[in-house]
DOTORLUM-767776 format. One record per atom (N, C-alpha, C, O, CB): residue in one letter; x, y, z. Coordinates in steps of 0.05 Angstrom, whole numbers, plus 5000, padded with zeros to 4 digits. Glycine has a CB too. Layout:
N
AXYZ...
***
This chain:
101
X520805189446X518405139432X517005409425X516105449403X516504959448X516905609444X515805839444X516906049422X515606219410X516005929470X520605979418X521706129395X521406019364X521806159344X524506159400X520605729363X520105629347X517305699335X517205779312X520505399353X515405699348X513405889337X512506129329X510406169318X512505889342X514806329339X514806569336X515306599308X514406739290X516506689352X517806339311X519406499282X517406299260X517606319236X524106429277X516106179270X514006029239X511806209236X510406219216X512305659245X511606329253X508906669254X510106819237X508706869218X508306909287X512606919237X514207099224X514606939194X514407109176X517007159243X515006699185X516306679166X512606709155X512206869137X518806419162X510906589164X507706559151X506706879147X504906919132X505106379178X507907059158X506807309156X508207349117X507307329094X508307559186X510607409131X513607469103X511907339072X511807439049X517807159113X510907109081X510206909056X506407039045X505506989023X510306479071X505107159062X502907269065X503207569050X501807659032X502207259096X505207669062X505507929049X507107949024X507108159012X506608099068X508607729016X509007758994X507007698980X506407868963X510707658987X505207438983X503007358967X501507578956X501407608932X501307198982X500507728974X499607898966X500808238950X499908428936X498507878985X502508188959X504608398942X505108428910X505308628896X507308328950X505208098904X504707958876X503008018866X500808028876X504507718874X503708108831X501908168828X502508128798X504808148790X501108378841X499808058775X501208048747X502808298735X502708538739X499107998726X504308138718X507508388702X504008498678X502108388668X512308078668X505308878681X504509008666X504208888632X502408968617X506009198671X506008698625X505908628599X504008428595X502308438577X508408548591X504108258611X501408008608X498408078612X496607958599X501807768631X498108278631X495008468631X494808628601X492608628589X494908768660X497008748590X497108878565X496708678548X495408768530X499309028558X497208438545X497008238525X493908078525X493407908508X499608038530X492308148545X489808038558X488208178544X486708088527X489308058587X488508408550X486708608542X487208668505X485208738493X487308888564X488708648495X490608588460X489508398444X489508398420X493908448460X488008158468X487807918460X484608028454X483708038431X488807658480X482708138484X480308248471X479208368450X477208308436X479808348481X480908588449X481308708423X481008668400X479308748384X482908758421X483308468398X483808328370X481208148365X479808168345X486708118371X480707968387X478207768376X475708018365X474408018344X476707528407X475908218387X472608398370X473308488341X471508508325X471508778390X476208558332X476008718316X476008438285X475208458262X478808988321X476908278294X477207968281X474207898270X473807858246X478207718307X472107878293X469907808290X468107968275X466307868262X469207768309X468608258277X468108488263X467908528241X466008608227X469408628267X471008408233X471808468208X470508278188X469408348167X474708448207X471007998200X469407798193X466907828189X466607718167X469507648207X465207888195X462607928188X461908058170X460507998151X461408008202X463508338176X462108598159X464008458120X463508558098X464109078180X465608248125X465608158103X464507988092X465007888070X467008118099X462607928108X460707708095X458607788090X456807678076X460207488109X458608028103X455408148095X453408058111X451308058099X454408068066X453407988133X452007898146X452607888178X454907928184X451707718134X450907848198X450807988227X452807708242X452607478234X446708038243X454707788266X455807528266X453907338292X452407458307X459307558272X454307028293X453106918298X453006898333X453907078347X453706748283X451806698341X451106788369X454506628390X455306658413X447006598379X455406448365X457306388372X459806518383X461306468403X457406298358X459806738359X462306888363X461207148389X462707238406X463507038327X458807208386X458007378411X458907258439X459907388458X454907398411X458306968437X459506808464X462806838473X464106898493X458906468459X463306768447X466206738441X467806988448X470206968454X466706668411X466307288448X467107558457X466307618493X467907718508X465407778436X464307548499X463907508522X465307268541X465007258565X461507508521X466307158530X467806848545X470407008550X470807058574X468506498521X471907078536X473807268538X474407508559X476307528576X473407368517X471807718552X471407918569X471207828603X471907958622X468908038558X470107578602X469407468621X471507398634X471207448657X467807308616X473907288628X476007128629X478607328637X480307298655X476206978600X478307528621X480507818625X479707828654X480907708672X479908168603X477107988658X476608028689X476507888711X477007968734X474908108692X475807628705X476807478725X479807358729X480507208748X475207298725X480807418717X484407378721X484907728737X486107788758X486807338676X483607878721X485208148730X485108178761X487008218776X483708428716X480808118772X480608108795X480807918810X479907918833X479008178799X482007738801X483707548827X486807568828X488207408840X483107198823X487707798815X490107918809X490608078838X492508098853X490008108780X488508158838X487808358867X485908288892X483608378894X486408608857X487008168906X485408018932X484008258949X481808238958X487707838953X485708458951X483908668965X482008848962X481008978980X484808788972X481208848932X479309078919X478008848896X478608618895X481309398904X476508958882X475308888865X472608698878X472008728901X477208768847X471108498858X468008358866X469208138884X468108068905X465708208835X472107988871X472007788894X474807888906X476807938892X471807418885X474607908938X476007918959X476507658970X474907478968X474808078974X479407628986X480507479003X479407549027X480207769036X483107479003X477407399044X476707439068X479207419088X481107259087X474507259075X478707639104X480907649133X478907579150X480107649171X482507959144X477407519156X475207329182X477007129209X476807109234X473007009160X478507029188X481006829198X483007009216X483306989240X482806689170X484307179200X485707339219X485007539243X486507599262X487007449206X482707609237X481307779251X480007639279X479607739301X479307889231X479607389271X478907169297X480507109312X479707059335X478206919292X483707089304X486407039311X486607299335X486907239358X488707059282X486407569328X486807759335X485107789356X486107859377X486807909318X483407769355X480907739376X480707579408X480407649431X478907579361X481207329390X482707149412X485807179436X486307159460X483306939395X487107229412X489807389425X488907509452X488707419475X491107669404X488107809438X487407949464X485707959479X485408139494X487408129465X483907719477X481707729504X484407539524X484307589548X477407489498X486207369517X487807269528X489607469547X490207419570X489007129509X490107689533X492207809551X491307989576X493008089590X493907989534
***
């Protein structure tokens, strides 16, 4: 029983550290950010051909986006950025451990 849990500690670590290892392909962050781009220069273009300022719609419609890039990018990255993966959990684990030993 005792090796049986070792090795389910070990395989939960392996699966932990890859999780976090993962991370988005360089090409799909480049296509995120392509995609921002394009809508400003779209909306841009659009306007300044109409002669007129664009609406509050398409301002949303640029910020929904912007909004959207960064929150994919920073949950791309559990350890840095505004939202973090709390370790509280493991750190309690660890704690416990060694007041035990």
């Amino acid at each position: 029983m005792f090796v049986s849990s070792i090795n389910d500690l070990i395989d939960s670590y392996g699966i932990r550290k890859a999780a976090i290892a993962r991370h988005l392909p360089a090409v799909a962050v480049l296509l995120m950010f392509a995609t921002f781009a394009m809508t400003a220069l779209v909306v841009g273009f659009a306007s300044g051909a109409e002669g007129h300022r664009p609406s509050g719609t398409a301002y949303f419609l640029m910020v929904l986006i912007v909004v959207l890039v960064f929150l994919i990018t920073d949950l791309d990255r559990p350890r840095r950025g505004m939202i973090e993966v709390p370790q509280r959990s493991l750190i309690d684990l660890q704690t416990s451990l060694q007041a035990e030993q």
